[in-house]
N, C-alpha and C positions, 0 to 999 in steps of 0.2 A: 228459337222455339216458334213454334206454328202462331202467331197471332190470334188465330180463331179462334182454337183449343186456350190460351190463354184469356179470352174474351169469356169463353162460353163456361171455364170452370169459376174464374172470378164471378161471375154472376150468379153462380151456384153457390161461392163460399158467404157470396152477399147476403142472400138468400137464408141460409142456414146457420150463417151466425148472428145476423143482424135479427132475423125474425122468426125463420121454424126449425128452430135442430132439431125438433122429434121426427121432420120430415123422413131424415136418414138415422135418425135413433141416435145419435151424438147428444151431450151431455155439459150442457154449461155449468160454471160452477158458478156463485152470487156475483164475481165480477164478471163475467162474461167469458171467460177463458176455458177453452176445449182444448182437451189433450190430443194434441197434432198424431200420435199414433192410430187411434182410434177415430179422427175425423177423415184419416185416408184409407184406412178400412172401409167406414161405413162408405163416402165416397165412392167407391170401389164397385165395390156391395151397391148403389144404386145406381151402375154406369158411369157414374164420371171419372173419366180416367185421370187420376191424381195419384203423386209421386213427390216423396219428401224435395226433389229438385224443383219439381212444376210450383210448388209452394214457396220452396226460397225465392223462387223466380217471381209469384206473383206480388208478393209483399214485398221483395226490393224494388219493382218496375212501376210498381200502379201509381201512376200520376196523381192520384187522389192521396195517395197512402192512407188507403182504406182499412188496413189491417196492419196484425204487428204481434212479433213473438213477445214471450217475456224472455227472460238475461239466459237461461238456460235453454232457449228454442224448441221448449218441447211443447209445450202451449200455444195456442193461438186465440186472440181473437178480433171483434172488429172493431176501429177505433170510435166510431160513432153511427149514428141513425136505428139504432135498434127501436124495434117497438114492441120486446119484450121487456121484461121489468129487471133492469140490471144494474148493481153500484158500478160505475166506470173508475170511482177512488179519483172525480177529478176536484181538484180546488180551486176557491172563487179567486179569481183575478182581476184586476183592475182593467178594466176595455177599452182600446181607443176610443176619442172623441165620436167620429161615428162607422159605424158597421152597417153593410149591405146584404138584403133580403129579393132573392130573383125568384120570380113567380110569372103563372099566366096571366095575361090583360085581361081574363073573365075572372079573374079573382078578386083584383081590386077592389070592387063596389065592396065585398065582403071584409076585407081586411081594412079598408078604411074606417067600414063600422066596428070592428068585434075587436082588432088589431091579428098581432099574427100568434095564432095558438099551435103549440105542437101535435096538433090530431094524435094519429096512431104513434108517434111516435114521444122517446122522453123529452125531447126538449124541442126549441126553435133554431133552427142552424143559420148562421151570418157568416159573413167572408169580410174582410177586409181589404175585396177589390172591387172594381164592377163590372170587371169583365168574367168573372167568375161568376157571379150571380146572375147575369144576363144567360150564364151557357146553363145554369141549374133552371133558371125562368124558359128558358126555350124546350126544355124537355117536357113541357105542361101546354104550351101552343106558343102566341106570340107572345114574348118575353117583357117585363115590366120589374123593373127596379123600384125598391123601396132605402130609401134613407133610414138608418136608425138610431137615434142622438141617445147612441149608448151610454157615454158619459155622463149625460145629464141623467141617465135612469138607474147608473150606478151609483149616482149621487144619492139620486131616491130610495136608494135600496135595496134595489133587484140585483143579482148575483149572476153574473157573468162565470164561465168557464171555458178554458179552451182545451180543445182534444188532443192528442197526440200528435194529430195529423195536419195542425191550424185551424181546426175549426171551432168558429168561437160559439157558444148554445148558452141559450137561455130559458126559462121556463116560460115565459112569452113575451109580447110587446103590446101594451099598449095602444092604442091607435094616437093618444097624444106625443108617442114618441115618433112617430114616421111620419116619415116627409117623399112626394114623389119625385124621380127625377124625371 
């Protein structure tokens, strides 16, 4: 498959399932899950060219494994980073010792003060590597890592989850839980 066409329609399904499905009139339902007939219609219907193939292809290839059928493949949606208001049905899990948060070096001064809040979106996202978080911190300028002595804050409390995809999200961090590296 063309790479670009597979670039340029994931970006679109990111797009429209993580934050505007009224863009193309598709229709989430409270967990987030759009009926894959109807989101390659509308699809369609707005130019992007999407075919029940182009779609197995994107949600079996994507390196992030950003998206994902449910058992019967006829639904879709996306596994994490919405910032519409949706149940994902995930449950709290117990977090490695600590978890990494990639961001811009213009952010820090802020995130040392306030810690790390999910803005638009429902939660804070962590990785469990730091070569990961370095590549999400480079997408914002120069890249800066954050330590986050998750364990200690599940200790405290706070409820850890992880996505389908590996991704661990929390409702935020504290600034006494991060450490730079």
């Amino acid at each position: 498959m063309d790479d670009k066409i597979v670039t340029k329609v994931s970006k679109f399904l990111s797009f429209v399932l993580r934050h505007k499905p009224e863009a193309i009139g598709v229709e989430l339902d409270a967990n987030g899950w759009a009926d894959v007939d109807a989101l390659i219609e509308k699809s369609n219907k707005a130019n992007i060219p999407l075919t029940p193939e182009l779609l197995q292809h994107i949600v079996e290839t994507n390196s992030k494994k950003r998206f994902a059928f449910n058992e019967q493949q006829n639904k879709i949606r996306a596994s994490q980073g919405h910032s519409i208001e949706i149940e994902l049905e995930l449950n709290a899990v117990e977090p490695p010792a600590v978890l990494y948060h990639g961001t811009a070096e213009s952010f820090v001064g802020s995130i040392l003060e306030k810690g790390l809040l999910k803005q638009q979106r429902q939660h804070v996202h962590l990785s469990t590597d730091v070569e990961t978080a370095v590549k999400v911190g480079q997408r914002h300028g120069k890249p800066k890592v954050f330590e986050v002595l998750a364990k200690q804050m599940h200790t405290e409390g706070h409820k850890f989850y992880l996505s389908a995809n590996g991704v661990w999200l929390v409702d935020e961090v504290p600034p006494a839980f991060l450490r730079t590296t």
